[in-house]
C-alpha positions in Angstrom: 6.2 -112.2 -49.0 8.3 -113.8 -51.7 7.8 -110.9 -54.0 8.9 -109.0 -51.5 11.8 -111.3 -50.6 13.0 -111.0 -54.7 13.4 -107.7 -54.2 14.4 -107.0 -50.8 17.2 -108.5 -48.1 16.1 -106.9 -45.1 14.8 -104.4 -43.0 16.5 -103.8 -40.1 18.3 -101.2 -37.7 21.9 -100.3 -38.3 23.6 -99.3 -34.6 22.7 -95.4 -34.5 18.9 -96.8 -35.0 18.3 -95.6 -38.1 15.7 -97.9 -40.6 18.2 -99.8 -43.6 16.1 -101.2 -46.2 18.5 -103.6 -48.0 17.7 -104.2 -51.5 18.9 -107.3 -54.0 22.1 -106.0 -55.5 20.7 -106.1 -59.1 18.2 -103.0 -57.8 20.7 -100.9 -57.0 21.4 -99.1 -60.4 17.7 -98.1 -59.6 18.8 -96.4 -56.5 21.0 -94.0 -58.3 18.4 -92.3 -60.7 17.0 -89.2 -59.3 13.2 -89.6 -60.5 13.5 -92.7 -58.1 15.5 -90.9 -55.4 12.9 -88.2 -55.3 9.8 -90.7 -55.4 11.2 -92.8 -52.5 12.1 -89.2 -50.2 8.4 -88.5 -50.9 7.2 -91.7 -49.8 8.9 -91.8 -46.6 8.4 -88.4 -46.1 4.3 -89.5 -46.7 4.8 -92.4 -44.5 6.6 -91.2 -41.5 4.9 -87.8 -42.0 6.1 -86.1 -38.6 8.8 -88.9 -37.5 10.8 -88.8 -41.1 14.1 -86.9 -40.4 16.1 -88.3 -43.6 16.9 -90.6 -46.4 20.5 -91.6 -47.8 21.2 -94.0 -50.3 24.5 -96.2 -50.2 24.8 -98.8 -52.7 21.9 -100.8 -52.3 20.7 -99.4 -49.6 18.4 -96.9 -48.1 19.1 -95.6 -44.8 16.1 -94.3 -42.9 16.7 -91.7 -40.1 13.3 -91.2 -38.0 12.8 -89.4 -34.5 14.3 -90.5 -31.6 11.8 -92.5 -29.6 9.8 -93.2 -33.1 12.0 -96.4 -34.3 10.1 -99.3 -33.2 6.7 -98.2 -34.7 8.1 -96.8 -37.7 10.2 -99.9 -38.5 6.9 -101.9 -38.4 5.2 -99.0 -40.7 8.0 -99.3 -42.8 8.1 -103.1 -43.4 4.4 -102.7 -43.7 3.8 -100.3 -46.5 6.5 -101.6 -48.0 5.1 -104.9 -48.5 2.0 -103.3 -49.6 4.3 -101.0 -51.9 6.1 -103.9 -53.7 2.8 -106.0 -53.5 1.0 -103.1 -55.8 3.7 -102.3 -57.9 4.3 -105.7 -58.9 1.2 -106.3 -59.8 1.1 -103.4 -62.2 4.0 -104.4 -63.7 2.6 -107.6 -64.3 -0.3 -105.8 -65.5 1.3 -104.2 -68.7 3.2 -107.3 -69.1 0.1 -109.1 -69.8 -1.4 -106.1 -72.0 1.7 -106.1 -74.0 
């Protein structure tokens, strides 16, 4: 989890029960490139599948709007996939750092 930690702050609900995936500020300029906006809409979209209603970035910030009644369980599939997520992509990135 302390991959996971270096990248994220928390995952939590904000008060209207949406999903806010708090990234380390030093992420955030990643946050405003649309290749990465469209890959992270298409990843909660395949996550949530039926339960996704929207994504908004702020900042460093993804906000996560699900179904009403969905939250619990998709706050647990959230945290969930993305520890598995961060877990694979780090490990490709250390991948092609050892290739290099």
């Amino acid at each position: 989890m302390d991959t996971v930690n270096q990248i994220v702050k928390e995952v939590k609900f904000d008060e209207e029960k949406r999903i806010l995936v708090s990234l380390q500020n030093q992420f955030e300029v990643y946050l405003q490139d649309q290749k990465i906006l469209s890959m992270l809409k298409e990843s909660a979209q395949s996550i949530l599948q039926k339960d996704f209603v929207q994504l908004e970035i702020v900042k460093n910030i993804c906000r996560i709007t699900v179904a009403t009644g969905s939250e619990e369980k998709n706050l647990e599939l959230v945290k969930t996939e993305l520890v598995k997520g961060l877990q694979m992509a780090m490990a490709f990135l250390s991948h092609m750092h050892n290739q290099k």
